[in-house]
C-alpha positions as CSV (number, residue, x, y, z in Angstrom):
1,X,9.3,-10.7,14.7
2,X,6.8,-9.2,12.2
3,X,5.8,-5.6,12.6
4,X,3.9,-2.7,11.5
5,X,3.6,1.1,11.7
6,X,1.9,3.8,10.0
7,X,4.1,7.2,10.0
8,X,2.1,10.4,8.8
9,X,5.0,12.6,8.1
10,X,8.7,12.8,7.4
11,X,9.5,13.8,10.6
12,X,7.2,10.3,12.6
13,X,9.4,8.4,9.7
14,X,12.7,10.1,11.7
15,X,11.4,9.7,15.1
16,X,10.5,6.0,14.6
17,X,14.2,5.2,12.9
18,X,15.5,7.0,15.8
19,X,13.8,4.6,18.7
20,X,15.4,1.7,16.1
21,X,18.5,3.2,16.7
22,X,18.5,3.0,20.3
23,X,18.0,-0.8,20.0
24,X,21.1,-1.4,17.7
25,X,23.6,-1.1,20.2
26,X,25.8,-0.1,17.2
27,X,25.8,-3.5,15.8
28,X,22.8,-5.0,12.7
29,X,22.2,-4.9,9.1
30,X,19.4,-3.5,8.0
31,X,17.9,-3.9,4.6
32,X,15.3,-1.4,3.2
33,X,12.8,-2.3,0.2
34,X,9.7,-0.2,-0.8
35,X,9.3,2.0,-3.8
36,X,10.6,5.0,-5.0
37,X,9.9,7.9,-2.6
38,X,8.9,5.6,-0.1
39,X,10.4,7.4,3.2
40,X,13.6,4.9,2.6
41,X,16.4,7.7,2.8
42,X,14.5,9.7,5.7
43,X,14.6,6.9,7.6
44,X,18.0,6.3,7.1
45,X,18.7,10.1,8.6
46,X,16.5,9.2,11.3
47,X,18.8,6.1,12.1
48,X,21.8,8.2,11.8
49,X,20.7,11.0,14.0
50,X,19.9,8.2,16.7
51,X,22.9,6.9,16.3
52,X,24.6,10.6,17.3
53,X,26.1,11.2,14.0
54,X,25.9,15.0,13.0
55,X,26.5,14.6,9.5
56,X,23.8,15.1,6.8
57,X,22.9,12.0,5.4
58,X,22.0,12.0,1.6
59,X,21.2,8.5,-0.8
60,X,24.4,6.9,-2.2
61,X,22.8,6.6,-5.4
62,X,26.0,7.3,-7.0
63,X,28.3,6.4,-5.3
64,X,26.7,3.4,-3.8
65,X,28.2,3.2,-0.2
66,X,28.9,6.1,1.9
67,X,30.7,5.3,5.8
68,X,29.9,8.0,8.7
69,X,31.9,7.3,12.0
70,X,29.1,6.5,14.9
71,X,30.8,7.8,17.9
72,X,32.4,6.1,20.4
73,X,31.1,2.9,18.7
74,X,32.5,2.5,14.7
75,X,31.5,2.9,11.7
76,X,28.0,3.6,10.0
77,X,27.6,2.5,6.3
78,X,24.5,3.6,4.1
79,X,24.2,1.5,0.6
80,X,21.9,1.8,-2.0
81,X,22.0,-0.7,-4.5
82,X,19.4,1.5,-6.9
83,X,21.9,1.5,-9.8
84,X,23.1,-1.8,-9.7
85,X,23.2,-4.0,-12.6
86,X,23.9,-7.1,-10.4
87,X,25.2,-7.9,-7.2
88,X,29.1,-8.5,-8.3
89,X,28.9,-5.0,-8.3
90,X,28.8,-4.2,-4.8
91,X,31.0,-7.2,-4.0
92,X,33.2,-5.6,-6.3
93,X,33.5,-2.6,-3.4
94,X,33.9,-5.0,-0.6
95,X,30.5,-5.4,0.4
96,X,31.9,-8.6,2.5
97,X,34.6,-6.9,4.1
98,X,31.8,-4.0,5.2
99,X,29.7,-7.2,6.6
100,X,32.4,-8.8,8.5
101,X,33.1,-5.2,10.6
102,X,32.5,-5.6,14.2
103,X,30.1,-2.7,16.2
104,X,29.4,-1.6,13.0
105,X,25.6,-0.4,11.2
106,X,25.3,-1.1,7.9
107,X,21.9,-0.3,6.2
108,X,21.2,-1.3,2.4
109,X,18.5,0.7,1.0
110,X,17.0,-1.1,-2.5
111,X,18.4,-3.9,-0.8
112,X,15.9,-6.4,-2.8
113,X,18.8,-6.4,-6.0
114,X,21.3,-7.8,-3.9
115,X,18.7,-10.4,-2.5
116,X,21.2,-13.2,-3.2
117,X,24.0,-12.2,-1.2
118,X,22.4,-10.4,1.9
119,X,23.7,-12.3,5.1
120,X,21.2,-14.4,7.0
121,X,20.9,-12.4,10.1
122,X,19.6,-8.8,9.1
123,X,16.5,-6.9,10.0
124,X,14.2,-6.8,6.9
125,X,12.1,-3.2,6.6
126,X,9.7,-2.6,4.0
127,X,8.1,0.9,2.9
128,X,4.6,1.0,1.2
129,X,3.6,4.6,0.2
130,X,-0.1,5.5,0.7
131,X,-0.5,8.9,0.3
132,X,1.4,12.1,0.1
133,X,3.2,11.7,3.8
134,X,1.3,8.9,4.9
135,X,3.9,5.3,5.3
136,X,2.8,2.0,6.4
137,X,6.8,0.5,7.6
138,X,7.0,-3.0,8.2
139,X,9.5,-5.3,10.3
140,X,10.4,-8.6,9.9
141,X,13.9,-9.7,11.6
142,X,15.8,-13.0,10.1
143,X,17.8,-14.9,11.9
């Protein structure tokens, strides 16, 4: 499946994470790549509020992994591998363990530097900026 939208605000970028999020059925990986300022992390709150957690989602960036319980389902876990030197790194905090959860949500923004150890099955989403709101959001799922 290939894919692609054009959102014209923050709030389109939510609405159309949110629809996503209805389709998970609390289960996926989802990788995000696109440049900085891209509509990456307001997408990822989009996801989240779809996903009925009330918590206000901010980037990992230094912290690298942050886990929000989805309810009545598991577990939601927001990376962002920004900082990353290389991949051990994010092994190194049980990035495999994270994968192998059942009913959980795991979405990887920058998730390009970890290219080599992203699992087959995942949901690929890529950002493009091209103006000051304006997104174009592509999807390509790999199974």
């Amino acid at each position: 499946m290939h894919y692609s939208i054009i959102s014209s605000s923050p709030a389109q970028t939510k609405k159309i994470a949110k629809l996503l999020a209805k389709e998970l059925k609390g289960n996926g990986v989802i990788c995000l790549t696109g440049d900085l300022g891209g509509g990456k992390t307001t997408f990822v709150q989009g996801l989240a509020l779809g996903l009925g957690i009330k918590e206000k989602i901010t980037s990992p960036s230094f912290v690298l992994i942050k886990r929000y319980k989805i309810p009545a389902i598991s577990y939601f876990y927001h990376i962002d591998c920004y900082r990353l030197k290389n991949p051990q790194e994010i092994l190194d905090l049980g990035f495999e363990e994270i994968l192998s959860l059942k009913n959980t949500v795991v979405v990887i923004e920058w998730a390009d530097r970890i290219k080599k150890i992203l699992p087959k099955k995942r949901l690929n989403i890529k950002f493009e900026y091209l103006g000051k709101n304006k997104r174009k959001i592509s999807f390509a799922s790999q199974r």
